[in-house]
C-alpha positions in Angstrom: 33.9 -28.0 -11.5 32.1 -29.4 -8.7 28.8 -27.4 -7.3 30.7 -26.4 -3.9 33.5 -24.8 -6.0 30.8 -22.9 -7.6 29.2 -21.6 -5.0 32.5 -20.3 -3.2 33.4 -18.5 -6.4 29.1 -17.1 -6.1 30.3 -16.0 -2.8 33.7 -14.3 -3.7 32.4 -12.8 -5.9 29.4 -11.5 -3.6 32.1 -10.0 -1.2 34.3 -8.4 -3.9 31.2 -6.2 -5.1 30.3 -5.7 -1.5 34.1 -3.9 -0.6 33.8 -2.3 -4.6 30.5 -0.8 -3.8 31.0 0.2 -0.3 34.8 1.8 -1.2 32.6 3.9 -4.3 30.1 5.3 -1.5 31.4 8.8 -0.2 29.8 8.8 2.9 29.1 5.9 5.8 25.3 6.8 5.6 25.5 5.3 2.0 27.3 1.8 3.4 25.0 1.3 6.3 21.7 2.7 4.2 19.8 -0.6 4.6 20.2 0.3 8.8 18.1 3.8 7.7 15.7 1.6 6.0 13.5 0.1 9.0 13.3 3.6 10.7 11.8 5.4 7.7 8.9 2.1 7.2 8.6 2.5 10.6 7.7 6.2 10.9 5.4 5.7 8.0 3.0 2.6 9.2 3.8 3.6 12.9 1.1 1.5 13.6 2.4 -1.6 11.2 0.9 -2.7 7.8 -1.5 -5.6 7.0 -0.8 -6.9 3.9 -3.7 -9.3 3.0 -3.8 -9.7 -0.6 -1.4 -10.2 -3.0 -1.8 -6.7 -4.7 -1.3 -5.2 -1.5 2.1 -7.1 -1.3 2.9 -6.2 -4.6 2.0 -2.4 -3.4 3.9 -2.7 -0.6 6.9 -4.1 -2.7 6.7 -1.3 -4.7 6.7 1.1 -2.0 9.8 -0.2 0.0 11.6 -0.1 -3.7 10.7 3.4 -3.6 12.0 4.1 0.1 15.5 2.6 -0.9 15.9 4.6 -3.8 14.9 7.8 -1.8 17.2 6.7 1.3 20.1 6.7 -2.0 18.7 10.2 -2.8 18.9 11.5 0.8 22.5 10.0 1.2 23.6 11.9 -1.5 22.1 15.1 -1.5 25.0 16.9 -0.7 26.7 15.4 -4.3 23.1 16.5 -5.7 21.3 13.8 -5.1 21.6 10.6 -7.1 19.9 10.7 -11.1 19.8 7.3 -11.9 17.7 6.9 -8.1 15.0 9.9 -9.6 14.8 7.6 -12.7 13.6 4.2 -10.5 11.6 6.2 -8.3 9.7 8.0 -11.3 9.1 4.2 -12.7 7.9 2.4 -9.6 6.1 5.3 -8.9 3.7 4.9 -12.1 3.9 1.3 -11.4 2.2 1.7 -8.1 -0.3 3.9 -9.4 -1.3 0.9 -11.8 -1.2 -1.5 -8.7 -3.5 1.5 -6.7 -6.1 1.0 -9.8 -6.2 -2.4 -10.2 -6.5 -2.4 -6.5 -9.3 0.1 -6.2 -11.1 -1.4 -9.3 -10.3 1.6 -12.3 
């Protein structure tokens, strides 16, 4: 199979999980969550973020891995929230806390 076959099938495939995921969401605000995303970053660094190190990347990698899981949280509250999203955040929480240290030197 040539590489160009592959890569349709890479993108098929891309768009079938796209209309399973979206048709498993119960509410729009799930679909278009990623829209929610720049608004909450936004009202948190109002004033932007300077990212000058790679730690504080990493940090700041962390964190927006955090905001997406609690934008999956807040989309589903009504349904009680969603576990496996309490789970991540719970991880990459302690994961930025190692990031904080190594940062500040501990």
């Amino acid at each position: 199979m040539e590489n160009k076959d592959r890569v349709v099938e890479f993108l098929q495939d891309a768009i079938n999980t796209r209309i399973e995921r979206n048709s498993s969401y119960r509410s729009a605000s799930n679909v278009e969550a990623y829209k929610q995303h720049g608004v909450v970053v936004k009202s948190l660094f109002p004033n932007g973020v300077e990212l000058k190190s790679s730690i504080d990347m990493s940090r700041y990698a962390i964190l927006d891995i955090i905001i997406g899981k609690l934008l999956r949280y807040a989309n589903n509250f009504d349904d009680c929230g969603h576990d496996d999203s309490l789970k991540d955040i719970s991880v990459y929480s302690n994961m930025l806390r190692e990031l904080d240290e190594i940062k500040g030197g501990k």
